[in-house]
C-alpha positions as CSV (number, residue, x, y, z in Angstrom):
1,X,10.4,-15.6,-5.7
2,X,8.4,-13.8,-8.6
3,X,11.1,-12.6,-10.2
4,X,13.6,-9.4,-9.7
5,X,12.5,-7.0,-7.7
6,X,13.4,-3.2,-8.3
7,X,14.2,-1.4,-4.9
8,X,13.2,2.3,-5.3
9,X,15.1,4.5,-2.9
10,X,12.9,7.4,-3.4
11,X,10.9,8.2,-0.5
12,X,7.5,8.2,-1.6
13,X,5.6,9.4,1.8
14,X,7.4,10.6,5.2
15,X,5.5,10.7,8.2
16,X,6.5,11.7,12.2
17,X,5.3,9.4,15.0
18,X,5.7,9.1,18.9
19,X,8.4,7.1,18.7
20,X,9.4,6.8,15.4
21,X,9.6,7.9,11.7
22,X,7.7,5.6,8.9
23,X,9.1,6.1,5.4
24,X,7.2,4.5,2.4
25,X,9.1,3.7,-0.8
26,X,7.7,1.8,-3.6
27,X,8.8,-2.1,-2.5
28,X,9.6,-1.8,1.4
29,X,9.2,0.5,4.1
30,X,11.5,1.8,6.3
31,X,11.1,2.2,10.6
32,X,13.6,4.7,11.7
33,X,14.1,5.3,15.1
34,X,14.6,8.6,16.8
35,X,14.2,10.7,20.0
36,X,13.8,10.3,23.8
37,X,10.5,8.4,23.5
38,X,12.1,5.8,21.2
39,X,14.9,5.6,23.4
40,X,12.9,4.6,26.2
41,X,10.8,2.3,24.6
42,X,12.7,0.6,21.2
43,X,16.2,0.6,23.0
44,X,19.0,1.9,21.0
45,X,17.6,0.7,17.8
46,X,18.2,2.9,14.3
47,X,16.1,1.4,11.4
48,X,14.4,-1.2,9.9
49,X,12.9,-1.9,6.5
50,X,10.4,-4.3,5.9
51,X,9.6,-5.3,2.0
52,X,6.1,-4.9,1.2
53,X,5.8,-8.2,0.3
54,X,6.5,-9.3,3.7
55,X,3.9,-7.1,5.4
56,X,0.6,-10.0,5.9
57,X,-1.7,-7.5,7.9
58,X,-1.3,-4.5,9.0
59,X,-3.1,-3.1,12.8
60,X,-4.2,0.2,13.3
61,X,-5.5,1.5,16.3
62,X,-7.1,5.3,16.1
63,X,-5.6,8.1,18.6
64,X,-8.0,9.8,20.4
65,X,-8.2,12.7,22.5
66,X,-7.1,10.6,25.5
67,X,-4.5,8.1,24.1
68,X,-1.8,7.6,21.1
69,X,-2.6,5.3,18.3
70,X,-0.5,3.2,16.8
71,X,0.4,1.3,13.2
72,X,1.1,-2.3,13.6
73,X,3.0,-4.6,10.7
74,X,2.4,-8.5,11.1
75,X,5.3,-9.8,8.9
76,X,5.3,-12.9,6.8
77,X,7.3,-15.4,9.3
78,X,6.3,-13.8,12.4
79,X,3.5,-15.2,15.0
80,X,0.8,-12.7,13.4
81,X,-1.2,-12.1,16.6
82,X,-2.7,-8.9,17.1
83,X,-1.5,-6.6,20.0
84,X,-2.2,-4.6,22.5
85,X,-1.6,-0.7,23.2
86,X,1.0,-2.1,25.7
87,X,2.7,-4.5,23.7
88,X,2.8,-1.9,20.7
89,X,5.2,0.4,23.1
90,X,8.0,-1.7,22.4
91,X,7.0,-3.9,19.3
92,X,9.8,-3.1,16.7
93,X,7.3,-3.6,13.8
94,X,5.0,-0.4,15.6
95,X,4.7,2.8,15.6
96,X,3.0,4.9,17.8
97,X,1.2,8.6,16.6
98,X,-0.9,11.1,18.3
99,X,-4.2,12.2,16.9
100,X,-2.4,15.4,15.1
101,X,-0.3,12.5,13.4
102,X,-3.4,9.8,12.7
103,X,-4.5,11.6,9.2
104,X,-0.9,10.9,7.6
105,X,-0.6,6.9,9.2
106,X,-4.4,6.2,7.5
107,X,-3.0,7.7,4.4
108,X,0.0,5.3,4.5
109,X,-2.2,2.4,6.2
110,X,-4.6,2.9,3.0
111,X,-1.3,2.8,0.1
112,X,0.1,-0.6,1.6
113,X,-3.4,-2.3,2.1
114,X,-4.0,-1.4,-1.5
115,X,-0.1,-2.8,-2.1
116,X,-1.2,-6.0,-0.1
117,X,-4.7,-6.9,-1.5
118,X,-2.6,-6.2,-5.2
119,X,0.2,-8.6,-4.0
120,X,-1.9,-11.3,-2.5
121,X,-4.6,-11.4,-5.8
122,X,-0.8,-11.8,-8.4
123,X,0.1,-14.7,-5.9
124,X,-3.7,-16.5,-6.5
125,X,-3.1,-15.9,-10.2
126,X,0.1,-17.3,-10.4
127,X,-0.8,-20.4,-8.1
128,X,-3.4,-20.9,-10.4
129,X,-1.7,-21.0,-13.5
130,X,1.1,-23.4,-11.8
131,X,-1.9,-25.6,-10.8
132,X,-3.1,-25.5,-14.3
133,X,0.3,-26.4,-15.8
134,X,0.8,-29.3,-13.0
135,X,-2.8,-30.5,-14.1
136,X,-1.7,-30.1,-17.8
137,X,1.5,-32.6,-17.2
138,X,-0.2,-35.2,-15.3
139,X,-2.9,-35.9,-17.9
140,X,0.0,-35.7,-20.4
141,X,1.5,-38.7,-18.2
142,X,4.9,-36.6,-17.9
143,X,4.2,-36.6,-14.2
144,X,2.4,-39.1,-11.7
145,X,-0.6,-38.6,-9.8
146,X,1.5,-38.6,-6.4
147,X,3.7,-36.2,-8.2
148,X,1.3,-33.8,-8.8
149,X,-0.5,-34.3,-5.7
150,X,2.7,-33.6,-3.9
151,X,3.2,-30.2,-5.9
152,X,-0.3,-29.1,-5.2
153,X,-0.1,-30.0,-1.7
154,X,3.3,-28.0,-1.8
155,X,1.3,-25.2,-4.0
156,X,-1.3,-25.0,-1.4
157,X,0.3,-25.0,1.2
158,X,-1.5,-27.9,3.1
């Protein structure tokens, strides 16, 4: 959409949960699943990476000394709801840590909300510009007024 995209496949950060493995490379993630626990509760599922650019929230619910936490991705095309502790058992897009676990998930939570905010300010910029360039040709009389106000309302997403 922005143009190419490089796809690093150095791991930048590993980190162990309850029922899974999160590995963060530079443009995606990837949700590997492994173990009894994951067994039980993701199925015979292996992995799944999610692009960065995808990711439009992220949930994070701290462990404590009584229950797991868990790290919660709401993807681009998805329902974006938040969810509870139950639903986040078997949510593909989850995983669940103990409190040992927690301080590596914020660390990871903290690099992709950094990646997001970063992402979401370069796709304000660049609507901008297009709105600026649409505005440009329109009083140039290259394009109508229902053509531009059919880009914009395509730009803005209304």
């Amino acid at each position: 959409m922005f143009g190419w995209i490089t796809m690093s496949k150095q791991v930048l950060m590993k980190v162990e949960g309850h029922n899974g493995q999160l590995e963060l490379f530079e443009n995606k993630i990837r949700i590997t699943r492994k173990g009894f626990v994951a067994l039980v509760t993701q199925g015979l599922k292996e992995s799944k990476e999610i692009l960065t650019e995808h990711i439009l929230d992220i949930q994070f619910m701290k462990a404590s000394l009584f229950t797991n936490g868990y790290i919660h991705f709401a993807l681009s095309g998805g329902k974006g709801k938040k969810i509870g502790f139950w639903q986040a058992e078997s949510d593909e897009n989850t995983i669940i840590f103990t409190i040992k676990q927690q301080p590596a998930f914020e660390k990871i939570k903290d690099i992709l909300d950094m990646k997001i905010s970063n992402s979401k300010k370069r796709i304000i910029e660049l609507s901008k510009l297009k709105l600026e360039e649409l505005t440009l040709l329109r009083d140039m009389k290259i394009i109508s007024e229902e053509e531009f106000q059919a880009e914009k309302k395509q730009l803005l997403g209304t």
